[in-house]
PAMARLUM-179997 format. One record per residue: residue in one letter; x, z, y of N, C-alpha, C, O in turn. Coordinates in nm, 3 decimals. Layout:
<rs>
+---+---------+---------+---------+---------+---------+---------+---------+---------+---------+---------+---------+---------+
: r :    n_px :    n_pz :    n_py :   ca_px :   ca_pz :   ca_py :    c_px :    c_pz :    c_py :    o_px :    o_pz :    o_py :
+---+---------+---------+---------+---------+---------+---------+---------+---------+---------+---------+---------+---------+
: A :       X :       Z :       Y :       X :       Z :       Y :       X :       Z :       Y :       X :       Z :       Y :
...
+---+---------+---------+---------+---------+---------+---------+---------+---------+---------+---------+---------+---------+
</rs>
This chain:
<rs>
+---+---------+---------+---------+---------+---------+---------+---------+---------+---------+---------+---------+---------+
: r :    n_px :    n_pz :    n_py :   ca_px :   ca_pz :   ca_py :    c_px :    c_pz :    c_py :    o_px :    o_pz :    o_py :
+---+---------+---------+---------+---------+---------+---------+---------+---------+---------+---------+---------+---------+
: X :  -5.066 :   1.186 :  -7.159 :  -4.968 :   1.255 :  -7.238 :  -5.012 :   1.254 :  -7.384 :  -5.128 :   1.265 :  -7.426 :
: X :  -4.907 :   1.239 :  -7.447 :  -4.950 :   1.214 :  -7.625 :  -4.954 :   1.351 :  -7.662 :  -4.862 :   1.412 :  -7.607 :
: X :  -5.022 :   1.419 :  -7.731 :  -4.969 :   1.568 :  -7.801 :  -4.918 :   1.544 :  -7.911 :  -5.009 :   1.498 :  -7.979 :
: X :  -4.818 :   1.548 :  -7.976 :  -4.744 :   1.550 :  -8.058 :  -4.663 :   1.699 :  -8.159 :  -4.604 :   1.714 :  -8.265 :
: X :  -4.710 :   1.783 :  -8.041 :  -4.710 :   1.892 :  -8.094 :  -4.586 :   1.943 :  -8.007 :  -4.599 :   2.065 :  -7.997 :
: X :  -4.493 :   1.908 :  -7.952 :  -4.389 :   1.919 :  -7.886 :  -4.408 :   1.924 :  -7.719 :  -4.491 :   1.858 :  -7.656 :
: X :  -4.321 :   2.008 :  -7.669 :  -4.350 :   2.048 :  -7.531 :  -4.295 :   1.918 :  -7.478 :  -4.245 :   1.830 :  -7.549 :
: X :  -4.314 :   1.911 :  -7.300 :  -4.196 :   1.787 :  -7.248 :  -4.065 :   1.866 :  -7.267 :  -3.969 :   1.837 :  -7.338 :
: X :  -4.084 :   1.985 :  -7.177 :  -3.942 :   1.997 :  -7.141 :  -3.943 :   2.167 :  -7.127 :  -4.049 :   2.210 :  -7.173 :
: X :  -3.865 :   2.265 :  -7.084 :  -3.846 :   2.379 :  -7.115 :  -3.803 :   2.364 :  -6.989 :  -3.715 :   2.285 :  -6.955 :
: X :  -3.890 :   2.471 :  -6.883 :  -3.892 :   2.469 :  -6.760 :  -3.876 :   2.636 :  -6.707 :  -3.952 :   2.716 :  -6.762 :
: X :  -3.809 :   2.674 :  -6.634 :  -3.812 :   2.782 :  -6.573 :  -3.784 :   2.818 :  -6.410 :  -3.686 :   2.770 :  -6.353 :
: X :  -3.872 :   2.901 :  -6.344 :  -3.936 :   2.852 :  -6.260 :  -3.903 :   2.968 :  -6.201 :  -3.921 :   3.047 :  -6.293 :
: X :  -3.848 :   3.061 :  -6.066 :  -3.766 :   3.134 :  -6.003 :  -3.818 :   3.120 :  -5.860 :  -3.785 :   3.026 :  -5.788 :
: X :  -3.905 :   3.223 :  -5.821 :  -3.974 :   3.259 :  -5.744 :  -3.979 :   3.392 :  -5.663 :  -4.076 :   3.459 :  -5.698 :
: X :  -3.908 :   3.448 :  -5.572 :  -3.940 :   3.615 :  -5.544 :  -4.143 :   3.621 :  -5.531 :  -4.188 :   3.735 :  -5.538 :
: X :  -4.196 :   3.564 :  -5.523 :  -4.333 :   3.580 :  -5.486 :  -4.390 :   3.549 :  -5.601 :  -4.401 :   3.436 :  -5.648 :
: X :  -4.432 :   3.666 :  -5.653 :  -4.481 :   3.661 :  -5.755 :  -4.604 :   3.559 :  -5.778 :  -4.623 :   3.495 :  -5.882 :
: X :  -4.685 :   3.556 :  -5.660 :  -4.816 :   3.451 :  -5.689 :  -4.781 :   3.292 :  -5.712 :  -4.861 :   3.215 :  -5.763 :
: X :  -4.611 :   3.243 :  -5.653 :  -4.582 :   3.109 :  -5.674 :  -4.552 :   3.085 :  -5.849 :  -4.574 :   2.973 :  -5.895 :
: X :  -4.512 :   3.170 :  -5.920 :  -4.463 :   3.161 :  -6.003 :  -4.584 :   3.176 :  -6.104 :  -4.583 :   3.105 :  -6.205 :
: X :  -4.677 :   3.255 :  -6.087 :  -4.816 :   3.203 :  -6.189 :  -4.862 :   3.122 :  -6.180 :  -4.914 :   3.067 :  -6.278 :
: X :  -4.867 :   3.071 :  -6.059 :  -4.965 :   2.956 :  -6.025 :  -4.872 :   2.809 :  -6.061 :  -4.923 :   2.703 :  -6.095 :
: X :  -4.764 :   2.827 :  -6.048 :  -4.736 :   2.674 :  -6.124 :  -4.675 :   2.710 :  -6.271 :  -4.594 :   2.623 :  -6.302 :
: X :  -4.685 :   2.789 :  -6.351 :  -4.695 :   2.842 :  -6.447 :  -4.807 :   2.774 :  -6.524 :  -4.805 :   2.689 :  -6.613 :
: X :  -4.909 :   2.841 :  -6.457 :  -5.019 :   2.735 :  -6.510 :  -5.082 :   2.635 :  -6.498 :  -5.183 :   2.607 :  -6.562 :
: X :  -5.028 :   2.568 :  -6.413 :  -5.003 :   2.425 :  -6.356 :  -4.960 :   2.358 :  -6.492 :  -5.031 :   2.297 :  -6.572 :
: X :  -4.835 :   2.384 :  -6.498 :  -4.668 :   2.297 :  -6.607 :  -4.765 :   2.303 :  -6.718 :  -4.809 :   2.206 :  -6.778 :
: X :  -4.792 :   2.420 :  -6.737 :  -4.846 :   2.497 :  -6.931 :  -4.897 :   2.367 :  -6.918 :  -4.839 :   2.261 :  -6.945 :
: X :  -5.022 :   2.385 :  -6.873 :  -5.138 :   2.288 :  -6.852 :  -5.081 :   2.097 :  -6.902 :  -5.137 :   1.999 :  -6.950 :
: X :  -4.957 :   2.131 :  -6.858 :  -4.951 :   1.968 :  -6.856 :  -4.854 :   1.939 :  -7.022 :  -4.819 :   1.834 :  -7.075 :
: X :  -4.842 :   2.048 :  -7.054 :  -4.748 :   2.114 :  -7.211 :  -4.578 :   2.062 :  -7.183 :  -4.503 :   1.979 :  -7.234 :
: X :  -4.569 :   2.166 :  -7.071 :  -4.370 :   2.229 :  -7.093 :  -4.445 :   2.356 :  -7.118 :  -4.559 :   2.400 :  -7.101 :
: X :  -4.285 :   2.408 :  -7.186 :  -4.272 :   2.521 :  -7.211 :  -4.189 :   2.574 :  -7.035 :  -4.096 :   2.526 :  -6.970 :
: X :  -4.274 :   2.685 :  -7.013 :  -4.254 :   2.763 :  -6.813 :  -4.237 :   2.923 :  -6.888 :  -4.313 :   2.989 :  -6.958 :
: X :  -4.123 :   2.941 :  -6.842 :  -4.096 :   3.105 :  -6.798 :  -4.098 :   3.128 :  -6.652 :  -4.057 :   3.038 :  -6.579 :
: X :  -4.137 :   3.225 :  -6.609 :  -4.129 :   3.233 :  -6.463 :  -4.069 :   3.387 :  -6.463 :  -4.089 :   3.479 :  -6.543 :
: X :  -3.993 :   3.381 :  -6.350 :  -3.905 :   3.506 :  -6.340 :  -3.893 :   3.567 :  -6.168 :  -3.869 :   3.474 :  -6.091 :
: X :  -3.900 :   3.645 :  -6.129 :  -3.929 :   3.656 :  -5.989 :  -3.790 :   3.747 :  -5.953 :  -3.794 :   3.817 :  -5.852 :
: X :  -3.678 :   3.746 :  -6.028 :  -3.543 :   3.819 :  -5.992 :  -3.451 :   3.695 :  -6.057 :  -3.434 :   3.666 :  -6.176 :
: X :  -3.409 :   3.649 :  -5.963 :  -3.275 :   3.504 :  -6.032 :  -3.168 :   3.581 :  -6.113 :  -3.104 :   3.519 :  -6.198 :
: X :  -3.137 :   3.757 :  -6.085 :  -3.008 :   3.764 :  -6.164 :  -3.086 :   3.786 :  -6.332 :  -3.024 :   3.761 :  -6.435 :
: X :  -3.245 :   3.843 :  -6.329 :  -3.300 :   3.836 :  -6.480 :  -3.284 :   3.674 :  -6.537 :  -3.236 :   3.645 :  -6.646 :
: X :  -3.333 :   3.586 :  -6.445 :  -3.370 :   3.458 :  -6.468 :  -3.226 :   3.433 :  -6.569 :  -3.192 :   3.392 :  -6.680 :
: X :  -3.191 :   3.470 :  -6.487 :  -2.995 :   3.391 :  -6.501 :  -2.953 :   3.453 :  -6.682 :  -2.884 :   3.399 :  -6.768 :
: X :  -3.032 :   3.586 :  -6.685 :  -2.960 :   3.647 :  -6.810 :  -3.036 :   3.587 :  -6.928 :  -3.006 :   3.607 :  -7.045 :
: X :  -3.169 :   3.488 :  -6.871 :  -3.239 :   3.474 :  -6.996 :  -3.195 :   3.331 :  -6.989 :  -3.235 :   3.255 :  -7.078 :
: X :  -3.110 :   3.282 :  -6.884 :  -3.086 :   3.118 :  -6.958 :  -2.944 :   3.184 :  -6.998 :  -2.877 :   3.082 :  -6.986 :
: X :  -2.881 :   3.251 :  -7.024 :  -2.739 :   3.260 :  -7.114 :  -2.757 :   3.253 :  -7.294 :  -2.667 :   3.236 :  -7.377 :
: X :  -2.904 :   3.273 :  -7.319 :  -2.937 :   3.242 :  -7.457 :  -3.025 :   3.168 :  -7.476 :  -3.046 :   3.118 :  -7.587 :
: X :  -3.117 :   3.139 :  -7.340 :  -3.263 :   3.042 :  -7.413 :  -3.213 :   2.937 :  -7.385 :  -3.120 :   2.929 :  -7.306 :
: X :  -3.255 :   2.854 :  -7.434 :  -3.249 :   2.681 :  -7.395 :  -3.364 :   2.623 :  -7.291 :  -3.487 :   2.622 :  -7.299 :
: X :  -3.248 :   2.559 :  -7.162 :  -3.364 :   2.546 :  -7.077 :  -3.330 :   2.346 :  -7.054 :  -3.244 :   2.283 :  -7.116 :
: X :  -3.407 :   2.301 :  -6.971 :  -3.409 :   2.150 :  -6.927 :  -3.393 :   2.151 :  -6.756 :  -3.303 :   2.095 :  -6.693 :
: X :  -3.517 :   2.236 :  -6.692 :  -3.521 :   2.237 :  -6.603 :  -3.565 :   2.354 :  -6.499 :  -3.662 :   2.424 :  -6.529 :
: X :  -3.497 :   2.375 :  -6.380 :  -3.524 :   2.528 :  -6.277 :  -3.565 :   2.457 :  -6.177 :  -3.513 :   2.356 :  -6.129 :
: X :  -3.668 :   2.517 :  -6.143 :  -3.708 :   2.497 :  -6.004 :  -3.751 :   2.642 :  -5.933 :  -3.860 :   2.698 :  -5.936 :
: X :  -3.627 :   2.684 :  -5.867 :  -3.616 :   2.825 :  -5.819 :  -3.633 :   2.762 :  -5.623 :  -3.621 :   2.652 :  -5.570 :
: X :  -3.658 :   2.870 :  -5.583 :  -3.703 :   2.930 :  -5.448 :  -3.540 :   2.923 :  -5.352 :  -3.450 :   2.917 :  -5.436 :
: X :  -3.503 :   2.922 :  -5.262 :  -3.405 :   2.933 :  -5.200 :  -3.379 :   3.012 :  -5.153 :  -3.261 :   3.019 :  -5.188 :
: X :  -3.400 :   3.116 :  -5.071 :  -3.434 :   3.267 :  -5.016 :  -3.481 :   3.330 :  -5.057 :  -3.597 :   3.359 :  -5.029 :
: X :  -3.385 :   3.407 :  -5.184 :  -3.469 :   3.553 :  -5.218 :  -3.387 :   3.645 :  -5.191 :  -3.277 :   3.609 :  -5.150 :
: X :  -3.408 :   3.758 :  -5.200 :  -3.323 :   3.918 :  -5.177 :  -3.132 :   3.883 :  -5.265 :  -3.029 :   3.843 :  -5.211 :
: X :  -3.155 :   3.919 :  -5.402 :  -3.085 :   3.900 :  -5.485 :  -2.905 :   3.777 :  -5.500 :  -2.789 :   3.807 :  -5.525 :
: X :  -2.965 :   3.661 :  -5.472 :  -2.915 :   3.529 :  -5.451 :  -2.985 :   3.410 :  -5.388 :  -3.108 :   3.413 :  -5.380 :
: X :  -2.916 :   3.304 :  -5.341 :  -2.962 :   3.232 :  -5.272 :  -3.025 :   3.110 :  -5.411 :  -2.999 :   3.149 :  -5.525 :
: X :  -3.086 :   3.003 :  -5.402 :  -3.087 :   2.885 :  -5.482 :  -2.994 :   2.835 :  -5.515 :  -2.993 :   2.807 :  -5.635 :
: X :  -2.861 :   2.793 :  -5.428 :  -2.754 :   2.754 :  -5.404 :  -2.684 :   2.806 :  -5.567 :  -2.662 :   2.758 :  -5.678 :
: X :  -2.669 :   2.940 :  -5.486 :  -2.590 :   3.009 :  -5.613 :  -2.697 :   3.029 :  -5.788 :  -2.647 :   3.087 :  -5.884 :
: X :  -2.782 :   2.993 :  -5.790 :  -2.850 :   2.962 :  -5.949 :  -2.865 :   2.828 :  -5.932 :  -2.936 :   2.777 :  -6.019 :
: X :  -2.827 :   2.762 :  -5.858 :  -2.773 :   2.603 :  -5.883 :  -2.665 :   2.595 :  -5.979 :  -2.648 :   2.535 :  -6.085 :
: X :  -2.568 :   2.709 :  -5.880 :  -2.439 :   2.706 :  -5.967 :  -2.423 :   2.747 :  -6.123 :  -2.370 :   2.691 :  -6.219 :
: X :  -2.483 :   2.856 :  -6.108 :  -2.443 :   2.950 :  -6.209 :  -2.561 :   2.897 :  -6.356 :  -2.546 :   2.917 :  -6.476 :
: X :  -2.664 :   2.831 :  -6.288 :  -2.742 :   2.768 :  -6.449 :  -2.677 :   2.651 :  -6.497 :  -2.684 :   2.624 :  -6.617 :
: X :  -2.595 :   2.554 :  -6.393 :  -2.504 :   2.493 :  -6.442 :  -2.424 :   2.458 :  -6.565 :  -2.411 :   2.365 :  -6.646 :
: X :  -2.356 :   2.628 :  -6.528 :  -2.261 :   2.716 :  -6.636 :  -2.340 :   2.720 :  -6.775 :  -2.265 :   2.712 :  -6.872 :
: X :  -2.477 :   2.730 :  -6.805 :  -2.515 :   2.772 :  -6.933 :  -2.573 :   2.594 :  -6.977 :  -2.601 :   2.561 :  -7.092 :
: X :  -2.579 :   2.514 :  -6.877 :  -2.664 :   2.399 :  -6.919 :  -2.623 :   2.297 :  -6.795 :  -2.692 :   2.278 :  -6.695 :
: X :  -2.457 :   2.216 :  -6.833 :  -2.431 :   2.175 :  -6.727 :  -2.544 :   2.014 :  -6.714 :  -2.525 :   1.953 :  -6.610 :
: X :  -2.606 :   1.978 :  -6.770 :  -2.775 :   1.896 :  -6.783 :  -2.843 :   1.917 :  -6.706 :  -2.876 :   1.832 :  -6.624 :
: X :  -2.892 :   2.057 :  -6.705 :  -3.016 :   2.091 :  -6.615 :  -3.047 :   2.055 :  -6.516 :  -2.988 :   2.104 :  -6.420 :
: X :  -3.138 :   1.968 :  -6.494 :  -3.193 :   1.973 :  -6.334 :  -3.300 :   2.053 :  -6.266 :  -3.418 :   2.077 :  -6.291 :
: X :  -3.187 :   2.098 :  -6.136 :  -3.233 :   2.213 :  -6.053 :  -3.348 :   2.150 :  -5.918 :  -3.317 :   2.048 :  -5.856 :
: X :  -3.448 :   2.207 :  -5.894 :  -3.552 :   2.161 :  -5.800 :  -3.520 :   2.308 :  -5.712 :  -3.524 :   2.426 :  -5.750 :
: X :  -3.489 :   2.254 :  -5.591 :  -3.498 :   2.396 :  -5.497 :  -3.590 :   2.403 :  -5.420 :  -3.576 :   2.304 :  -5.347 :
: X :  -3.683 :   2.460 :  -5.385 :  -3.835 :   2.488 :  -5.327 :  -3.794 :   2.614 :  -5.181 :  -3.787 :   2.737 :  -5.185 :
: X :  -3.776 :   2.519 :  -5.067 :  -3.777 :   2.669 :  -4.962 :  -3.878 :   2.646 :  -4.866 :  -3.940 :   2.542 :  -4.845 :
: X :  -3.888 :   2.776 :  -4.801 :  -3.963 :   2.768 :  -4.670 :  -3.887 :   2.755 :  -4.521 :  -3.912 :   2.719 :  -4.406 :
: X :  -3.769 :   2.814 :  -4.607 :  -3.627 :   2.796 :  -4.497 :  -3.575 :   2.624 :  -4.498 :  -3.478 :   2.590 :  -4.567 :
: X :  -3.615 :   2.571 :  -4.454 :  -3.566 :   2.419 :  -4.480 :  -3.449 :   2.406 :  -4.335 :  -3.473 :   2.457 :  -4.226 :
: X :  -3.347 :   2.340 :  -4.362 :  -3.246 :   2.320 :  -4.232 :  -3.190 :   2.184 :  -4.279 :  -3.155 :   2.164 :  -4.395 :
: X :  -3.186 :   2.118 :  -4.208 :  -3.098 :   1.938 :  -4.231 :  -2.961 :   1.957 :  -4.323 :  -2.912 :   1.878 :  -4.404 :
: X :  -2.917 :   2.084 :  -4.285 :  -2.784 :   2.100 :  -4.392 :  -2.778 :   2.108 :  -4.483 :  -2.720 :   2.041 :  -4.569 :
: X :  -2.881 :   2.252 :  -4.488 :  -2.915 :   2.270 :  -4.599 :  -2.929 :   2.155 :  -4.731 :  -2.856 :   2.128 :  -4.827 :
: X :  -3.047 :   2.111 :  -4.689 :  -3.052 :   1.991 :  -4.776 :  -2.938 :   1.933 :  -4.831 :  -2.905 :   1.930 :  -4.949 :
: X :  -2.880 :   1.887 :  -4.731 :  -2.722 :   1.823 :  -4.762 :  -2.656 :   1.881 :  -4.836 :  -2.597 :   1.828 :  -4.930 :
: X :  -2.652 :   2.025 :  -4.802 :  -2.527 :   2.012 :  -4.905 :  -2.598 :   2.102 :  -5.021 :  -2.521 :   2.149 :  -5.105 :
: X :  -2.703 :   2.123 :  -5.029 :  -2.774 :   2.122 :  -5.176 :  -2.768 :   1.964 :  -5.268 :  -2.721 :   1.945 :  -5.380 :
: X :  -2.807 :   1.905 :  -5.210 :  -2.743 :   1.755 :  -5.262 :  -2.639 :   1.738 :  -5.305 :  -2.627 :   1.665 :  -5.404 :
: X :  -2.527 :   1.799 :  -5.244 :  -2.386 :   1.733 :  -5.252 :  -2.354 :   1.806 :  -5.402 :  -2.274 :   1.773 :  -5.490 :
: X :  -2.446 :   1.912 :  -5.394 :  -2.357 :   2.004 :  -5.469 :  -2.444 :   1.977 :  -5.611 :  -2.443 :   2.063 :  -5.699 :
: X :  -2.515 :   1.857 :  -5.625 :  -2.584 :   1.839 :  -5.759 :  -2.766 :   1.841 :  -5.833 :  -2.817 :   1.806 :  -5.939 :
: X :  -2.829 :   1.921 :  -5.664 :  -2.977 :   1.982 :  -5.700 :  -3.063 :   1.835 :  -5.733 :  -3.025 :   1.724 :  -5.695 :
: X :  -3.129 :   1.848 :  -5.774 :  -3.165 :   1.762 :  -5.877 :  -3.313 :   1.660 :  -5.748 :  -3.339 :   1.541 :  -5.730 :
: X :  -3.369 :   1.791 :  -5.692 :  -3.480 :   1.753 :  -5.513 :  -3.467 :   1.876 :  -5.468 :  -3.439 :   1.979 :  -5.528 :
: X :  -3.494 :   1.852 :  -5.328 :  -3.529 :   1.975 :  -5.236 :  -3.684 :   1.969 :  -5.192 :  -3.712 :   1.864 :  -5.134 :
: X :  -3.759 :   2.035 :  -5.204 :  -3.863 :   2.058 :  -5.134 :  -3.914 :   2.170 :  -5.036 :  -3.898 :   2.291 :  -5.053 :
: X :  -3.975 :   2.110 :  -4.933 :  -4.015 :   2.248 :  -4.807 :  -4.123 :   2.310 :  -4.830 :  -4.206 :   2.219 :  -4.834 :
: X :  -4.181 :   2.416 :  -4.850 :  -4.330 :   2.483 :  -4.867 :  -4.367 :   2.442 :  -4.721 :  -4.284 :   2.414 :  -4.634 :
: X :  -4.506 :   2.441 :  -4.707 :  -4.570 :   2.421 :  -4.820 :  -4.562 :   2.297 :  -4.851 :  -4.589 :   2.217 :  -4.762 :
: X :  -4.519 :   2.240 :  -5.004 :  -4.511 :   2.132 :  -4.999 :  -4.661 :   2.104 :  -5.132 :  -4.704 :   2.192 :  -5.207 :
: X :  -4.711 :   1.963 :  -5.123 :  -4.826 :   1.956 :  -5.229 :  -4.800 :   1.941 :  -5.317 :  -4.704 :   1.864 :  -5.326 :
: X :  -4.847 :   1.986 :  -5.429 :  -4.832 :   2.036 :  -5.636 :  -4.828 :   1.908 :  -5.679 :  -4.757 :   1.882 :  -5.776 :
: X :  -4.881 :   1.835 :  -5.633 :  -4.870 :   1.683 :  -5.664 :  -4.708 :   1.606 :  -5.689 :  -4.650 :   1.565 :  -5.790 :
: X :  -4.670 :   1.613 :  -5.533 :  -4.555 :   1.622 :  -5.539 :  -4.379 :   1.705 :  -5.614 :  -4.274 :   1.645 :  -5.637 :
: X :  -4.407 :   1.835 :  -5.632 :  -4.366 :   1.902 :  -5.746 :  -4.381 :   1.807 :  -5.871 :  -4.289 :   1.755 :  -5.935 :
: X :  -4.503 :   1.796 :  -5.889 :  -4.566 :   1.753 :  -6.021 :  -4.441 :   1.631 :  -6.085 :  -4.372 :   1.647 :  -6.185 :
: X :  -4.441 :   1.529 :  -6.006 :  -4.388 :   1.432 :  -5.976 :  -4.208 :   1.434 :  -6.019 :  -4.140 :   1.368 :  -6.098 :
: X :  -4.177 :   1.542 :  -5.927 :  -4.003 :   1.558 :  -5.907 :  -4.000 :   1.653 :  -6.089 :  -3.888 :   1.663 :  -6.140 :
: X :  -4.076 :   1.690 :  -6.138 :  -4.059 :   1.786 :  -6.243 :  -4.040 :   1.687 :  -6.358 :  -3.956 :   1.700 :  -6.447 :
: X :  -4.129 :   1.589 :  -6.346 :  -4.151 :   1.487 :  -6.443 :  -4.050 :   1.374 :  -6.477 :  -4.020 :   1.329 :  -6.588 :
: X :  -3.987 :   1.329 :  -6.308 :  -3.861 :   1.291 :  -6.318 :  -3.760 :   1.347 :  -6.372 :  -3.667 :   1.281 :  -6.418 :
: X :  -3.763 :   1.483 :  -6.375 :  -3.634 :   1.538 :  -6.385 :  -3.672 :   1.544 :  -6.568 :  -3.584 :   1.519 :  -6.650 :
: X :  -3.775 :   1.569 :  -6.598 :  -3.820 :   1.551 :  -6.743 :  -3.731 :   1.417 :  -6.789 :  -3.626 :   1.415 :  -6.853 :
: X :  -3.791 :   1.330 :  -6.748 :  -3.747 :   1.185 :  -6.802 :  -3.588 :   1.111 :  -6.794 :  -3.528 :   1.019 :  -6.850 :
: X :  -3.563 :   1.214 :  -6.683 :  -3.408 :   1.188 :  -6.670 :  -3.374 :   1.124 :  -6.563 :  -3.256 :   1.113 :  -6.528 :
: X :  -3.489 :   1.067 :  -6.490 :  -3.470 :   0.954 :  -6.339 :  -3.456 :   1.080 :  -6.255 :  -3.502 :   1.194 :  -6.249 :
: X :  -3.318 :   0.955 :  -6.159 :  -3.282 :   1.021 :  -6.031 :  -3.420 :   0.991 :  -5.943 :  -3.429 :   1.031 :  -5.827 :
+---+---------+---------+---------+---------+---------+---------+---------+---------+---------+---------+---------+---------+
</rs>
């Protein structure tokens, strides 16, 4: 990575578990995006209506809303963004029709940081 002084990409990262969301927090930093991490999707949601984001990689099962629906609704503020959905709930449909409906990858926990690493970077660069 060149430092140039400029982040890759402006990443925010949507987690109910609070320990997923530090830990690749300082993962991303590390690699220089700019990472908010938010552990309530309807806060998440109120801080992309003014910040400028690139990319979410939110959780699929939390209390609040599903992934599905902050698929949708970050859309609305940044129809660009690519969404990474991260569950532990994984179902063949699921997938599907997270796909259909635009998510950018799906991944199953535990899945390896490597891999994240990878789908984040794509979605950085713009490759499907």
């Amino acid at each position: 990575m060149v430092d140039n002084g400029e982040s890759l990409a402006k990443l925010i990262i949507i987690d109910d578990e609070p320990i997923v969301g530090k830990r690749l927090k300082q993962v991303f930093t590390k690699l220089g995006y700019q990472v908010e991490t938010f552990t309530n999707p309807l806060v998440a949601l109120e801080y992309m209506k003014s910040n400028p984001f690139d990319i979410v990689v939110t959780d699929f099962k939390m209390e609040e809303m599903d992934g599905m629906e902050v698929l949708k609704r970050a859309r609305q503020f940044n129809p660009d963004a690519r969404v990474i959905i991260i569950t532990g709930y994984a179902k063949p449909e699921t997938a599907k029709e997270a796909f259909k409906s635009g998510v950018f990858d799906f991944m199953v926990k535990p899945f390896r940081l490597e891999e994240l690493k990878e789908a984040v970077q794509r979605a950085a660069q713009g490759k499907d």
